[in-house]
Backbone atoms as SQL, in Angstrom:
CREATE TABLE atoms (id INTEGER PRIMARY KEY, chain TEXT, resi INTEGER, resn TEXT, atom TEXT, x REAL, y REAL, z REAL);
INSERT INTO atoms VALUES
  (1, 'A', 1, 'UNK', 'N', -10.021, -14.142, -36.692),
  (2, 'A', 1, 'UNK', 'CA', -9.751, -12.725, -36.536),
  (3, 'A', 1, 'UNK', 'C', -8.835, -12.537, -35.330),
  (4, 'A', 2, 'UNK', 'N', -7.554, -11.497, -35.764),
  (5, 'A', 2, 'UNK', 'CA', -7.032, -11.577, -34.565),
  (6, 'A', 2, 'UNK', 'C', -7.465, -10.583, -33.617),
  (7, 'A', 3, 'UNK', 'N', -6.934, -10.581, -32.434),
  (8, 'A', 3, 'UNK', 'CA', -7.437, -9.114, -31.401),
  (9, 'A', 3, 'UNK', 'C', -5.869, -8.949, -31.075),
  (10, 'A', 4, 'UNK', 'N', -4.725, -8.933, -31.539),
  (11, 'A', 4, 'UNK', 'CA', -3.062, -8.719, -31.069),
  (12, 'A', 4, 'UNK', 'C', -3.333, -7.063, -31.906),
  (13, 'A', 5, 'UNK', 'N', -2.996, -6.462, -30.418),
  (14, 'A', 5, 'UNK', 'CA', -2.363, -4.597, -30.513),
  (15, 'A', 5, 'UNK', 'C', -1.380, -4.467, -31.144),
  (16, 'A', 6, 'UNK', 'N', -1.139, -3.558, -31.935),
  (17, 'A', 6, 'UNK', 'CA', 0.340, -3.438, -31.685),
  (18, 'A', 6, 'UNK', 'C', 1.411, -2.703, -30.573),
  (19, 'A', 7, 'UNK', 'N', 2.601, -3.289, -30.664),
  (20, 'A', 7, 'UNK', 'CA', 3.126, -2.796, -29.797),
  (21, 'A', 7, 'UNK', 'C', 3.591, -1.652, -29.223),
  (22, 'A', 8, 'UNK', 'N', 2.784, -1.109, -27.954),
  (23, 'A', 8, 'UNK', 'CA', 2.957, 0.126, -27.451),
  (24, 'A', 8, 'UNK', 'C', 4.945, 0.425, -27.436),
  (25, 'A', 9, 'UNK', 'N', 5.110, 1.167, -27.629),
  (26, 'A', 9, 'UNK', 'CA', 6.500, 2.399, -27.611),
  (27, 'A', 9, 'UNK', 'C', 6.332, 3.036, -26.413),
  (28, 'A', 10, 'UNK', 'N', 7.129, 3.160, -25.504),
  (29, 'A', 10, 'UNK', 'CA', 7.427, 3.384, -24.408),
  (30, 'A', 10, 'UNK', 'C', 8.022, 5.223, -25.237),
  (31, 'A', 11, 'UNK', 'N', 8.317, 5.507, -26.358),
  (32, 'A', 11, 'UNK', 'CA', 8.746, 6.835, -26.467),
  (33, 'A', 11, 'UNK', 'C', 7.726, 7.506, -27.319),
  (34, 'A', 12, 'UNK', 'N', 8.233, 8.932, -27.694),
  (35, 'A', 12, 'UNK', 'CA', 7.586, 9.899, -28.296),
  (36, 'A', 12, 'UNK', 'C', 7.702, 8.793, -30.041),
  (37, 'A', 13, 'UNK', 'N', 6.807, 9.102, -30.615),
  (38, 'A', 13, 'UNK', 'CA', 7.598, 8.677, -32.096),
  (39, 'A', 13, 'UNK', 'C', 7.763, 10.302, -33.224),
  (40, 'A', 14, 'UNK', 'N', 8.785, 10.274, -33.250),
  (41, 'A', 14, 'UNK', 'CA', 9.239, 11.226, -34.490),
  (42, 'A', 14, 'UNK', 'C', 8.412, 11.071, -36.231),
  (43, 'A', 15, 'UNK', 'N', 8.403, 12.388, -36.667),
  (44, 'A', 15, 'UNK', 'CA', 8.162, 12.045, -38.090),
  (45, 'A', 15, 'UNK', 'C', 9.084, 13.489, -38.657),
  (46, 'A', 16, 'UNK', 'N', 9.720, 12.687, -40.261),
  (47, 'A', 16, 'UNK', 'CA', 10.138, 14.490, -40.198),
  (48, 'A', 16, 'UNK', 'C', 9.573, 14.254, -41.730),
  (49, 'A', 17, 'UNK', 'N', 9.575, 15.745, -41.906),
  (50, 'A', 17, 'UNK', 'CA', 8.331, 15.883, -43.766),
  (51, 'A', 17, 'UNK', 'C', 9.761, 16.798, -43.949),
  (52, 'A', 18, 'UNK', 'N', 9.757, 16.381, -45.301),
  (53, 'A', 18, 'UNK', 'CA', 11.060, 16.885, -45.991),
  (54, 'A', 18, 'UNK', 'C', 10.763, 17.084, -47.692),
  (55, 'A', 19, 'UNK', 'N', 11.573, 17.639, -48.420),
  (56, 'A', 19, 'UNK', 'CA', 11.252, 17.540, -49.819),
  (57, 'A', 19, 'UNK', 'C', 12.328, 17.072, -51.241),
  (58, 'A', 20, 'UNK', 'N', 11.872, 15.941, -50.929),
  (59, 'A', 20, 'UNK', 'CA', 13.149, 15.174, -51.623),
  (60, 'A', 20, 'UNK', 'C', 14.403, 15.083, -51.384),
  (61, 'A', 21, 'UNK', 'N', 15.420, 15.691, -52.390),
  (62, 'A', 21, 'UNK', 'CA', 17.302, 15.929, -51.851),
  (63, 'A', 21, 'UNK', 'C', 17.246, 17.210, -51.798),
  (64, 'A', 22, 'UNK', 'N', 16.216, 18.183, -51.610),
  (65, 'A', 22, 'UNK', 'CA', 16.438, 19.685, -51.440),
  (66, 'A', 22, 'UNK', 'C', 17.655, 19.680, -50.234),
  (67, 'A', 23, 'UNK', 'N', 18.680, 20.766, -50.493),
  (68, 'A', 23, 'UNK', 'CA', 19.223, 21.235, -49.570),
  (69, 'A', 23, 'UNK', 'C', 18.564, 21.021, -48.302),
  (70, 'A', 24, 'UNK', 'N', 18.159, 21.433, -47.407),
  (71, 'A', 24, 'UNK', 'CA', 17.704, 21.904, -46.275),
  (72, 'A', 24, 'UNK', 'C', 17.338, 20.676, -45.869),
  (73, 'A', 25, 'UNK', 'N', 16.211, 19.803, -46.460),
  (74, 'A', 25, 'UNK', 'CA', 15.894, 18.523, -46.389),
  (75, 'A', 25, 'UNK', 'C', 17.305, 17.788, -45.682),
  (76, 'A', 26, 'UNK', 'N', 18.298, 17.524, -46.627),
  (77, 'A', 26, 'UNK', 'CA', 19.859, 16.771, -46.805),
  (78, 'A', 26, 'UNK', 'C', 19.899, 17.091, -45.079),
  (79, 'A', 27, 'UNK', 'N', 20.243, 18.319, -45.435),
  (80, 'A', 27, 'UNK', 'CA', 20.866, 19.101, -43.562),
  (81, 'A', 27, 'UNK', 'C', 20.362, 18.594, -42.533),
  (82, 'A', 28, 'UNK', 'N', 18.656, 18.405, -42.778),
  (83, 'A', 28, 'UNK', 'CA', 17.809, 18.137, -41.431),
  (84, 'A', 28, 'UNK', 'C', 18.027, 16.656, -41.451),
  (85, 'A', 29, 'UNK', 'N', 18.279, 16.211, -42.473),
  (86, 'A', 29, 'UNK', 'CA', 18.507, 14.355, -42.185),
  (87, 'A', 29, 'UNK', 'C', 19.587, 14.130, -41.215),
  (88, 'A', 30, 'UNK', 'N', 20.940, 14.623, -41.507),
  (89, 'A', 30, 'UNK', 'CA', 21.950, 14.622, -41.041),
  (90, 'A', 30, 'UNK', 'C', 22.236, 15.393, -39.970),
  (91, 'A', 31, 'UNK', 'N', 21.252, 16.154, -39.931),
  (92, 'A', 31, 'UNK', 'CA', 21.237, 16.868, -37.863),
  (93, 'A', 31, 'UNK', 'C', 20.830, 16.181, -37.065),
  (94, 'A', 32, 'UNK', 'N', 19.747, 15.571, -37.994),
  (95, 'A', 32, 'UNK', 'CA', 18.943, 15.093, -36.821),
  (96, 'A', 32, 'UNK', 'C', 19.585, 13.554, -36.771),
  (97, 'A', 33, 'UNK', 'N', 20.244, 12.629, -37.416),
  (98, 'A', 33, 'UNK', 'CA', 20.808, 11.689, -37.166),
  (99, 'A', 33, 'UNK', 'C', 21.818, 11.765, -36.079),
  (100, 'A', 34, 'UNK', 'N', 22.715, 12.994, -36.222),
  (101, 'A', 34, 'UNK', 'CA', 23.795, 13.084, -35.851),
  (102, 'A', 34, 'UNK', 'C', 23.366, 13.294, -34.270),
  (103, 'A', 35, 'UNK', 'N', 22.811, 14.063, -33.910),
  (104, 'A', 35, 'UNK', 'CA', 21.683, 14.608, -32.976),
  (105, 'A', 35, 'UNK', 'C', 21.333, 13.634, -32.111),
  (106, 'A', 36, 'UNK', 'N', 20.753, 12.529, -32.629),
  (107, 'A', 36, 'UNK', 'CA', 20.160, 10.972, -31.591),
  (108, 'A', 36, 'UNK', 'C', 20.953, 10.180, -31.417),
  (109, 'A', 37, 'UNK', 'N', 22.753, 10.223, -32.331),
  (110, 'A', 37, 'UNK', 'CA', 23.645, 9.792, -32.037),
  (111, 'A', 37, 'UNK', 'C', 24.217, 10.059, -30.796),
  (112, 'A', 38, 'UNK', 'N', 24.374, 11.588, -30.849),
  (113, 'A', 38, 'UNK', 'CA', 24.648, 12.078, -29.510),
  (114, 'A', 38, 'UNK', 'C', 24.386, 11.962, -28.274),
  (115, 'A', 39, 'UNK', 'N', 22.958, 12.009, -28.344),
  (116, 'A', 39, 'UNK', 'CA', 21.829, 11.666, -27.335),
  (117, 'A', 39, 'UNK', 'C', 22.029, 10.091, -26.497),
  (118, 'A', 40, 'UNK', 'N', 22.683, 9.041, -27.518),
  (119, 'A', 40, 'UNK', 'CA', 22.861, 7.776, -27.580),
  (120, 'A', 40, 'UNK', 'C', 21.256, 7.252, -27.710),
  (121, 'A', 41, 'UNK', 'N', 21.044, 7.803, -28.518),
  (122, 'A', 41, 'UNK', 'CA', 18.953, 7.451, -29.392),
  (123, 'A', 41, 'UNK', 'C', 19.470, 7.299, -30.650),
  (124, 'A', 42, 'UNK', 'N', 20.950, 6.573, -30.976),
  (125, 'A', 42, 'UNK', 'CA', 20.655, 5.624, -32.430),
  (126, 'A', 42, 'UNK', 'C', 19.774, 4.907, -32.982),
  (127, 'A', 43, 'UNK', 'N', 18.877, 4.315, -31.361),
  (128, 'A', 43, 'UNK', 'CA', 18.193, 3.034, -31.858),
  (129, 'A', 43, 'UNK', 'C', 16.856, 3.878, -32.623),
  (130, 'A', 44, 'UNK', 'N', 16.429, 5.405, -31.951),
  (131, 'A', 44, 'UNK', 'CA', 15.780, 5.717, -32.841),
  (132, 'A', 44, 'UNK', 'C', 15.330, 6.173, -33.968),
  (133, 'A', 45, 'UNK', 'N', 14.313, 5.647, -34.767),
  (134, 'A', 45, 'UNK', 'CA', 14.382, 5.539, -36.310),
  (135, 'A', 45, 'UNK', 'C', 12.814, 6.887, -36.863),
  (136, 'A', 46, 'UNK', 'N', 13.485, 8.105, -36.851),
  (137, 'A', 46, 'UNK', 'CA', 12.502, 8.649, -37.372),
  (138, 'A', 46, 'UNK', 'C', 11.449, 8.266, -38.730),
  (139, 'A', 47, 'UNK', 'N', 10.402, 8.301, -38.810),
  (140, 'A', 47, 'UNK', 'CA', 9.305, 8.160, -39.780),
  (141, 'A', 47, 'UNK', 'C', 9.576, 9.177, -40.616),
  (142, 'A', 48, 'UNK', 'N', 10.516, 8.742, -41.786),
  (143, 'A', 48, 'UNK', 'CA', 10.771, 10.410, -42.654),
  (144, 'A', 48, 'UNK', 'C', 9.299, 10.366, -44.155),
  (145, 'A', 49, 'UNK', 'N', 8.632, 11.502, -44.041),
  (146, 'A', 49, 'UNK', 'CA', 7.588, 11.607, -45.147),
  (147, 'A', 49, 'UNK', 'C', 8.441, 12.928, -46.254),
  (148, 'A', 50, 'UNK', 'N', 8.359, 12.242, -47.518),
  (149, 'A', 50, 'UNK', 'CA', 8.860, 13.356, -48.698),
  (150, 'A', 50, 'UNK', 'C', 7.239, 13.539, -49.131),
  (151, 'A', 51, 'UNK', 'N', 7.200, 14.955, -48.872),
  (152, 'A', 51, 'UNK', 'CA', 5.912, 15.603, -49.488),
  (153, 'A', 51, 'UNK', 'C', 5.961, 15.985, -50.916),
  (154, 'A', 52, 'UNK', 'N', 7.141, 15.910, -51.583),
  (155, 'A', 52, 'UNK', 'CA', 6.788, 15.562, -53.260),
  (156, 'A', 52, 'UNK', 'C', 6.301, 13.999, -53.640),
  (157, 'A', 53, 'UNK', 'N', 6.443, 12.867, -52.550),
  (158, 'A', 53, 'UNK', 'CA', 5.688, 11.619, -53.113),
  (159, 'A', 53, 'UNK', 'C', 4.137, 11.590, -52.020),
  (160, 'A', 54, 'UNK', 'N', 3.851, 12.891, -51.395),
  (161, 'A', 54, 'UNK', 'CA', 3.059, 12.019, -50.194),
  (162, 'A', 54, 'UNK', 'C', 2.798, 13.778, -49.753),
  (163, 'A', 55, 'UNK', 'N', 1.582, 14.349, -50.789),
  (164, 'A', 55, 'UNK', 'CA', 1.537, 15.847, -50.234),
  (165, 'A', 55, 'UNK', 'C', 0.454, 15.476, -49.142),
  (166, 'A', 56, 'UNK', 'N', -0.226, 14.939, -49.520),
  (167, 'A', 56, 'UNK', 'CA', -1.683, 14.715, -48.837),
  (168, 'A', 56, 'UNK', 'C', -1.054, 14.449, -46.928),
  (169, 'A', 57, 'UNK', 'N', -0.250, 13.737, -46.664),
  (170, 'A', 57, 'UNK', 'CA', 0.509, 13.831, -45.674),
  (171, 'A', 57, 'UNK', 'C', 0.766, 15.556, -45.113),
  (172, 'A', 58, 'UNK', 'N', 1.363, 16.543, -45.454),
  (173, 'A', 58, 'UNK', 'CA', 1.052, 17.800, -45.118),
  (174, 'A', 58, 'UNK', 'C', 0.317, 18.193, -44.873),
  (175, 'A', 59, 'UNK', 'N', -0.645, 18.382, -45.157),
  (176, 'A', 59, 'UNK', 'CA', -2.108, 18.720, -45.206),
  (177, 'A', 59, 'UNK', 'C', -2.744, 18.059, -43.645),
  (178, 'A', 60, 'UNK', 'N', -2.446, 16.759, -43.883),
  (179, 'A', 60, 'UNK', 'CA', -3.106, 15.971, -42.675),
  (180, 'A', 60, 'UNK', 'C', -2.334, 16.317, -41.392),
  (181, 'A', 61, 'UNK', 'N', -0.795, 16.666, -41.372),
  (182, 'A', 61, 'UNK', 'CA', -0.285, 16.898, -40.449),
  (183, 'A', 61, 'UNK', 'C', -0.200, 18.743, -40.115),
  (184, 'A', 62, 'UNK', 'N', -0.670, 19.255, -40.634),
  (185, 'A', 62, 'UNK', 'CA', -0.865, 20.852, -40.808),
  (186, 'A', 62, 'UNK', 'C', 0.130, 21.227, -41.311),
  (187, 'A', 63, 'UNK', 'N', 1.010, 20.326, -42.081),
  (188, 'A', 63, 'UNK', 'CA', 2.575, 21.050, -41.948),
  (189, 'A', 63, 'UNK', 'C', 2.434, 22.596, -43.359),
  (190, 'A', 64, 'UNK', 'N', 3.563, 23.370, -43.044),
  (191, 'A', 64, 'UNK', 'CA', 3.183, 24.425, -44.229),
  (192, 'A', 64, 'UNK', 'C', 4.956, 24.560, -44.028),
  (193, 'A', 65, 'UNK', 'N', 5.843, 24.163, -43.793),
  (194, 'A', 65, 'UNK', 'CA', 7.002, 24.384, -44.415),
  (195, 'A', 65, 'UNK', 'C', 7.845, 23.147, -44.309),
  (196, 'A', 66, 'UNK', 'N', 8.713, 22.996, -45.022),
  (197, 'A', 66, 'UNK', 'CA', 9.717, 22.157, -44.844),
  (198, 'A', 66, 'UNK', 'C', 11.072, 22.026, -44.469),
  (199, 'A', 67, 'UNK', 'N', 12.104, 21.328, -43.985),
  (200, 'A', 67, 'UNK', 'CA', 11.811, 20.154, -43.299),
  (201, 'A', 67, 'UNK', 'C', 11.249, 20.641, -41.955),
  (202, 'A', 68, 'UNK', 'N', 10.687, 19.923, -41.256),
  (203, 'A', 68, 'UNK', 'CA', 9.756, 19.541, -40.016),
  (204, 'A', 68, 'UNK', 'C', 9.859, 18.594, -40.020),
  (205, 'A', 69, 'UNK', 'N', 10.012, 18.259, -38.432),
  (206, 'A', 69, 'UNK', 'CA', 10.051, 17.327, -37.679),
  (207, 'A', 69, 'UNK', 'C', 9.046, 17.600, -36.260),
  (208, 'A', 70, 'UNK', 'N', 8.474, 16.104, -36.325),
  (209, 'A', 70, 'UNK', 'CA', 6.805, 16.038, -35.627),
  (210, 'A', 70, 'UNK', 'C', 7.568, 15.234, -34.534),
  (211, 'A', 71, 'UNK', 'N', 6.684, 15.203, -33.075),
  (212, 'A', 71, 'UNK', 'CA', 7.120, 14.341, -32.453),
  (213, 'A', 71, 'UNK', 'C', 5.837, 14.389, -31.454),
  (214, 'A', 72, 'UNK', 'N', 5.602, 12.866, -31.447),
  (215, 'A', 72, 'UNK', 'CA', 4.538, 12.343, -31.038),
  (216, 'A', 72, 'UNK', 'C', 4.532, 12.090, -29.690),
  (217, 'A', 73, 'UNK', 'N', 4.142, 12.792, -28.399),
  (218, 'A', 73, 'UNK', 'CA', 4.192, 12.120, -26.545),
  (219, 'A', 73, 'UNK', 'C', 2.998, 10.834, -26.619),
  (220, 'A', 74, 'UNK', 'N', 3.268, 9.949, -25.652),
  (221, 'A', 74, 'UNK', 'CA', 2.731, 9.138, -25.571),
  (222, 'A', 74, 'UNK', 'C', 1.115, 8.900, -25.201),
  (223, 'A', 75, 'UNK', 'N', 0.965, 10.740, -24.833),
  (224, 'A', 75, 'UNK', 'CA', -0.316, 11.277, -24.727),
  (225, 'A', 75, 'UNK', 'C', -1.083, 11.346, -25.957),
  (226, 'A', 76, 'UNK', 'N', -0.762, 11.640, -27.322),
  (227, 'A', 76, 'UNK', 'CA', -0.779, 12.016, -28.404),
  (228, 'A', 76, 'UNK', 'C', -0.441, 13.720, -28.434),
  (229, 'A', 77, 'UNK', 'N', 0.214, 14.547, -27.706),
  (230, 'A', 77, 'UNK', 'CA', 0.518, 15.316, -27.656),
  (231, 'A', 77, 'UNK', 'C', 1.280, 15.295, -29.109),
  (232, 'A', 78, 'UNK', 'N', 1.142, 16.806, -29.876),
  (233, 'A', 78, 'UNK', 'CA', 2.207, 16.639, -31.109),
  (234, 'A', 78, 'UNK', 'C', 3.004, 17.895, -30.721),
  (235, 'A', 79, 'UNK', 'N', 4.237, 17.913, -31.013),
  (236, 'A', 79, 'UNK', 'CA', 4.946, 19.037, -30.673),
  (237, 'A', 79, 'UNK', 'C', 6.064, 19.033, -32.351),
  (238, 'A', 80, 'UNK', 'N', 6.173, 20.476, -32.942),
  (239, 'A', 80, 'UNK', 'CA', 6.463, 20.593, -33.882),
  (240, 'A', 80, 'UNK', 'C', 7.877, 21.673, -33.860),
  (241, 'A', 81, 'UNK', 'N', 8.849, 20.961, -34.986),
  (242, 'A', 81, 'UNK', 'CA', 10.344, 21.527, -34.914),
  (243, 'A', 81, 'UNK', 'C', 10.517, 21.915, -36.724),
  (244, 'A', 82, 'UNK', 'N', 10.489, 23.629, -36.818),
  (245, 'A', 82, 'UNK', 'CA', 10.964, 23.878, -37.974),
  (246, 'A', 82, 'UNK', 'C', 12.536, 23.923, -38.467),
  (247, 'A', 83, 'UNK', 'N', 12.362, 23.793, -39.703),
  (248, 'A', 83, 'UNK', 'CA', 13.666, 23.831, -40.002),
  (249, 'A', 83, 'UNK', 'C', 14.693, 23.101, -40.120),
  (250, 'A', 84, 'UNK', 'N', 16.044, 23.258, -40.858),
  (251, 'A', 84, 'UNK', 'CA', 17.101, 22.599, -41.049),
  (252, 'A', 84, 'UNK', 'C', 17.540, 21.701, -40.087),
  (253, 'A', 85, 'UNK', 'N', 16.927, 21.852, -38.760),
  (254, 'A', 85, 'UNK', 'CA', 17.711, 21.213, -37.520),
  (255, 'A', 85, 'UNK', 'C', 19.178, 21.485, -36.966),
  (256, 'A', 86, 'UNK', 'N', 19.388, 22.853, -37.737),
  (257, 'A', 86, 'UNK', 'CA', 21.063, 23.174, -37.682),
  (258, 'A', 86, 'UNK', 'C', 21.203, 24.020, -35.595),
  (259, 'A', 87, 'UNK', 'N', 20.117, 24.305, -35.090),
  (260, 'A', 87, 'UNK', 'CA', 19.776, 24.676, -33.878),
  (261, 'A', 87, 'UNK', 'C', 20.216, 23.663, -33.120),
  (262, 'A', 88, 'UNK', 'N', 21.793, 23.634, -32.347),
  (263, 'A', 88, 'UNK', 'CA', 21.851, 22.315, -31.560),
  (264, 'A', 88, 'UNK', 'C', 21.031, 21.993, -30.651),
  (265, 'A', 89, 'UNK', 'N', 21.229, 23.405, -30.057),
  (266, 'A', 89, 'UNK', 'CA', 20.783, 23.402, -28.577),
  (267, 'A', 89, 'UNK', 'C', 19.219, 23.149, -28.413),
  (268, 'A', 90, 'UNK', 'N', 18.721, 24.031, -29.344),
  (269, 'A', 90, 'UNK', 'CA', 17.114, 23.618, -29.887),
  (270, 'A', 90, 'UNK', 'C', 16.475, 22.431, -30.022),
  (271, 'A', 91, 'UNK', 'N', 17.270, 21.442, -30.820),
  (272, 'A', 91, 'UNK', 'CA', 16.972, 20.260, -31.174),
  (273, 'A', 91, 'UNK', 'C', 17.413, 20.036, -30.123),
  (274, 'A', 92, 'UNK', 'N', 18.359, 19.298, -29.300),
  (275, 'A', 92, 'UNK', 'CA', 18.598, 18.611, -28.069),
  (276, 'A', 92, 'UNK', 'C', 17.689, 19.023, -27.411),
  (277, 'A', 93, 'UNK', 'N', 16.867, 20.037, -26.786),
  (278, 'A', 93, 'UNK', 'CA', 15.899, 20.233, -26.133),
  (279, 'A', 93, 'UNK', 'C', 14.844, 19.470, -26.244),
  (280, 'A', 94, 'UNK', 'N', 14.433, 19.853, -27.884),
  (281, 'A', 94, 'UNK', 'CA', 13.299, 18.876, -28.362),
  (282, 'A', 94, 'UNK', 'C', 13.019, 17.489, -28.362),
  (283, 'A', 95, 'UNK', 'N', 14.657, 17.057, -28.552),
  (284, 'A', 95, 'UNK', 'CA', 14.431, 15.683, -28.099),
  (285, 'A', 95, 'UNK', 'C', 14.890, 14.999, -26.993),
  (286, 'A', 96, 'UNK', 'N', 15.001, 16.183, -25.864),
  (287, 'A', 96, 'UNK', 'CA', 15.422, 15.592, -24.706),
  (288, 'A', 96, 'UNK', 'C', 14.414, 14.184, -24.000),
  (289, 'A', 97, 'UNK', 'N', 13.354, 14.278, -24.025),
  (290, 'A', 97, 'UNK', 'CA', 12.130, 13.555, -23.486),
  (291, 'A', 97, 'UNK', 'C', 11.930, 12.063, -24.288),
  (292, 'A', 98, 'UNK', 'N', 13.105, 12.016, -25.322),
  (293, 'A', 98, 'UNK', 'CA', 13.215, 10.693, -25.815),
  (294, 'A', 98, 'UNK', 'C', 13.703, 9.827, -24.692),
  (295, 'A', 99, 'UNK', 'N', 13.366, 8.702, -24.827),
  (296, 'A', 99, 'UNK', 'CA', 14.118, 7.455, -24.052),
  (297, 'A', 99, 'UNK', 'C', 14.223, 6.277, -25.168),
  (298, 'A', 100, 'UNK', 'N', 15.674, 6.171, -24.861),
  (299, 'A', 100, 'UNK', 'CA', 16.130, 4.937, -25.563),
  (300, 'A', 100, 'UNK', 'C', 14.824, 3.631, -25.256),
  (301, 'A', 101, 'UNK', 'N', 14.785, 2.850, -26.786),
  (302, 'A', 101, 'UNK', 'CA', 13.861, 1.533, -26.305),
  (303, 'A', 101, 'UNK', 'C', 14.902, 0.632, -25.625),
  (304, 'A', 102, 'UNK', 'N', 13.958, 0.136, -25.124),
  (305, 'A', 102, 'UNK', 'CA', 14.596, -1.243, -24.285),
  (306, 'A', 102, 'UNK', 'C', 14.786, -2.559, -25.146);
């Protein structure tokens, strides 16, 4: 039996719940990529959940609209971002508290 943790993340971890190729979904992929590009947080890789394969996921995360994007502090703090992600300034805020991994 092993006793190996897994490896702690020095950052927040992201999740975003989306609904398939819906419009809005598409947008928030590509904001928010474009977004951690900017940031120079390429390396980070959001956890994307489609709630048409994975509703039960909503539910567990309280979510009630789509796309959302979750973001996890290392506290387990959850802090929650509605919408398209088309809000620059919004989103850069939200993910100011990222740090690139090492």
């Amino acid at each position: 039996m092993s006793n190996q943790q897994p490896a702690e993340t020095p950052m927040p971890m992201l999740m975003l719940f989306v609904t398939g190729t819906a419009p809005r979904s598409q947008r928030a992929r590509a904001n928010l990529a474009k977004m951690l590009d900017q940031l120079n947080l390429s390396e980070v890789k959001p956890f994307e959940v489609d709630l048409l394969e994975q509703p039960e996921q909503g539910i567990e995360h309280a979510i009630f609209a789509t796309p959302s994007l979750l973001k996890f502090d290392t506290t387990g703090e959850v802090s929650v971002l509605y919408g398209d992600l088309s809000a620059e300034e919004r989103l850069q805020t939200f993910l100011s508290d990222l740090d690139q991994p090492e």
